[in-house]
C-alpha positions as CSV (number, residue, x, y, z in Angstrom):
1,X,77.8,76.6,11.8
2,X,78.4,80.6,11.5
3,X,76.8,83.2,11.4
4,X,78.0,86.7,10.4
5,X,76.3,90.1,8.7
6,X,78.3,91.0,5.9
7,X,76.3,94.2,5.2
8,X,75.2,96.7,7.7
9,X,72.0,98.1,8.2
10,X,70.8,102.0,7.5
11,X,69.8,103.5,11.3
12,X,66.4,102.6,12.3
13,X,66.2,106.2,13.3
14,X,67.2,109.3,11.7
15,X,69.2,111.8,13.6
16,X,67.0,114.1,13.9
17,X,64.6,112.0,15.6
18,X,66.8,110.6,17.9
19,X,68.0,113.9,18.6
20,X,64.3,115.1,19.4
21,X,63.6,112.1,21.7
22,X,66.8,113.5,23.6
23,X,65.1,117.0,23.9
24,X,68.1,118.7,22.0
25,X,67.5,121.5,19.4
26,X,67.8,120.6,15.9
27,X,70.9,123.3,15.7
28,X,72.7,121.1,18.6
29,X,75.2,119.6,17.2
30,X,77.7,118.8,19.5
31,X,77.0,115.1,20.8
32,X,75.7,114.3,17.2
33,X,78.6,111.3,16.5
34,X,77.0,110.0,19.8
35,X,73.4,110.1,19.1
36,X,74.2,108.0,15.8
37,X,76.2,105.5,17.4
38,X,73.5,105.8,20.0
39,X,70.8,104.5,17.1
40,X,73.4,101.9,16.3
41,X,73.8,100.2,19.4
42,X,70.1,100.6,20.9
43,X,69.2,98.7,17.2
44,X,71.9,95.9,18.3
45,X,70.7,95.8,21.7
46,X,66.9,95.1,20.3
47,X,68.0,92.7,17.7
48,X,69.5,90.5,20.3
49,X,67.0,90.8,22.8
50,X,64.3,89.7,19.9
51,X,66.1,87.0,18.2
52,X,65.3,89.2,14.7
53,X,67.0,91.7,12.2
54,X,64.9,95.3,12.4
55,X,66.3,97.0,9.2
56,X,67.7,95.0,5.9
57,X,70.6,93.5,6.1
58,X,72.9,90.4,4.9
59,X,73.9,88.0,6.7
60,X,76.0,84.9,5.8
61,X,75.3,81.7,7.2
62,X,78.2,78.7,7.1
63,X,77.4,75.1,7.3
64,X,79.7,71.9,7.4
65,X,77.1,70.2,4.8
66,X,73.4,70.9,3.0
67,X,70.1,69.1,5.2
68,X,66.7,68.7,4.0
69,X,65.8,72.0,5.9
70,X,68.2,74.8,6.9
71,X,67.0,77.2,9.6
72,X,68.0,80.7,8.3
73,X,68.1,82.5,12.1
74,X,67.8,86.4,12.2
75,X,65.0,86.8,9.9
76,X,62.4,88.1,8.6
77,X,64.3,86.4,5.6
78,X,63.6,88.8,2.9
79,X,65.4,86.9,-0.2
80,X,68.5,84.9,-1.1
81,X,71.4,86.3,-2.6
82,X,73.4,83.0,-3.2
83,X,73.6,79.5,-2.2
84,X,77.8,78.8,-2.3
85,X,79.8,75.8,-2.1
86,X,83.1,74.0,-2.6
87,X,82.5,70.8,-4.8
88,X,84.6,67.8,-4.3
89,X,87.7,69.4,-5.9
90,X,87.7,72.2,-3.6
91,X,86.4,74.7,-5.9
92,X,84.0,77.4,-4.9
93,X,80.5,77.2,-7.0
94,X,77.3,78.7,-6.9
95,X,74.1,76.5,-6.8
96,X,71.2,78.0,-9.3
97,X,68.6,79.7,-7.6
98,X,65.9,76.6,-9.2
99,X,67.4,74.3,-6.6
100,X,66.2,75.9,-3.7
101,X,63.2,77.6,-2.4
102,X,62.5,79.9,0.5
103,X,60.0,79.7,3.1
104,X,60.1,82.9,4.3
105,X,56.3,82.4,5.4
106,X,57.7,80.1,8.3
107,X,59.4,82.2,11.4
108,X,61.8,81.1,11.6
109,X,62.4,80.8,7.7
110,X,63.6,78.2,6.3
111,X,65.9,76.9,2.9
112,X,64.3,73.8,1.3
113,X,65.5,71.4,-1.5
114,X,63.3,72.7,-5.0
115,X,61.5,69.3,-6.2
116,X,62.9,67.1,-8.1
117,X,66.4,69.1,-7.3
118,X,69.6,67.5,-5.3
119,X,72.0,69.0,-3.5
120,X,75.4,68.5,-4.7
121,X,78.5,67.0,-3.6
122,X,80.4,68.6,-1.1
123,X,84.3,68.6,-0.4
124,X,85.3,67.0,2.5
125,X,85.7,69.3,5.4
126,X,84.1,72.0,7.2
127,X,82.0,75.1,6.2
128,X,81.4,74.0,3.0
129,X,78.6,75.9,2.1
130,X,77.5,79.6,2.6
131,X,74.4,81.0,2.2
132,X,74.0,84.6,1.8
133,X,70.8,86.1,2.7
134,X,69.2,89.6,3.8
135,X,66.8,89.7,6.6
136,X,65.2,92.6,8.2
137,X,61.4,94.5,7.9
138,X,59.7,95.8,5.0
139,X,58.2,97.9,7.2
140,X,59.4,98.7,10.6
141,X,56.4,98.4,13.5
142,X,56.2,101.4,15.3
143,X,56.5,99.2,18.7
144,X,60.3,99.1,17.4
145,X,61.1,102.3,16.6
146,X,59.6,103.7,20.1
147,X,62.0,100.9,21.7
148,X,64.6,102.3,20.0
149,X,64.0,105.9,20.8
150,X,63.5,105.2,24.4
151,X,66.6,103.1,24.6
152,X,68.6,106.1,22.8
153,X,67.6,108.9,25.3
154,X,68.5,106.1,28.2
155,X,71.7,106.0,27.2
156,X,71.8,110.0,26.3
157,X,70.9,110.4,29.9
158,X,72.4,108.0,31.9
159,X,76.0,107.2,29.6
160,X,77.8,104.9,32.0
161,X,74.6,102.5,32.2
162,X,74.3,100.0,30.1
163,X,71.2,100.0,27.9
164,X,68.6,97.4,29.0
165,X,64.7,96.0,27.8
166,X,62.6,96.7,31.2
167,X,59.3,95.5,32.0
168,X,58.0,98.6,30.4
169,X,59.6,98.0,27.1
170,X,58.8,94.4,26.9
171,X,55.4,95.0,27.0
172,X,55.6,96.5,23.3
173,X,57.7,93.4,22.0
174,X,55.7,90.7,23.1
175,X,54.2,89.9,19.3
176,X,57.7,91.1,17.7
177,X,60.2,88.5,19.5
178,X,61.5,85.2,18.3
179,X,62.0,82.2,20.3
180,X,62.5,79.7,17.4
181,X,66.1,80.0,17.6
């Protein structure tokens, strides 16, 4: 199995409020680069500590072979874009979207067979079949976004640290982690 995103996400953040949350003027822009890579890798850190994706984005999952159920990690699982595969000839098709259903009610979501519907044949080999899927909020809880400010003025403050989720951050994830995975 692998797991990649394809398709970044838009910052959690904008600029300007990371920049407030790191007490700088709105006419500073000198360590502006930083403050957005900042946002980008205090998202990261969150996502990872949660199990989750915080703003849209697609990911692509590879299997060997279809199962009854397949765990889509990262979610919320907001739609599928495709269901790929290589058929027995070793040809790249695209399963019709009646085949399958999501279960994005489940956390973790999940990818069922449609009824009545069959997966097909597969080639013989590995990573046979990709599904492509984007997963992030709707709406972003506001627990998340003040994680994500806090952890950019850590790092604004305190550069050679390495970010980290204390007690006193945890204590606004507690409904927002997974642990399905």
């Amino acid at each position: 199995m692998g797991l990649k995103r394809v398709v970044q996400p838009a910052p959690a953040i904008s600029l300007e409020d990371a920049k407030r949350q790191c007490r700088l003027a709105p006419s500073e822009t000198t360590d502006e680069l930083l403050i957005v890579d900042y946002v980008a890798a205090a998202t990261d850190v969150l996502e990872l500590y949660l199990g989750r994706s915080i703003m849209p984005q697609t990911w692509e999952l590879t299997l060997d072979a279809f199962s009854d159920t397949i765990l889509l990690p990262r979610g919320p699982v907001q739609s599928i874009e495709s269901v790929s595969y290589f058929d027995p000839d070793g040809v790249k098709q695209t399963l019709a979207a009646e085949a399958y259903q999501l279960d994005s009610t489940s956390d973790p979501a999940w990818l069922v067979l449609a009824g009545g519907a069959a997966w097909p044949e597969l080639s013989i080999g590995v990573n046979n079949v990709v599904i492509r899927f984007v997963a992030g909020c709707a709406t972003v809880p506001p627990s998340l976004l003040l994680v994500i400010r806090s952890l950019v003025a850590q790092m604004y403050d305190e550069p050679t640290l390495v970010p980290e989720i204390d007690e006193r951050l945890a204590g606004f994830l507690v409904n927002q982690r997974s642990y399905a995975e």
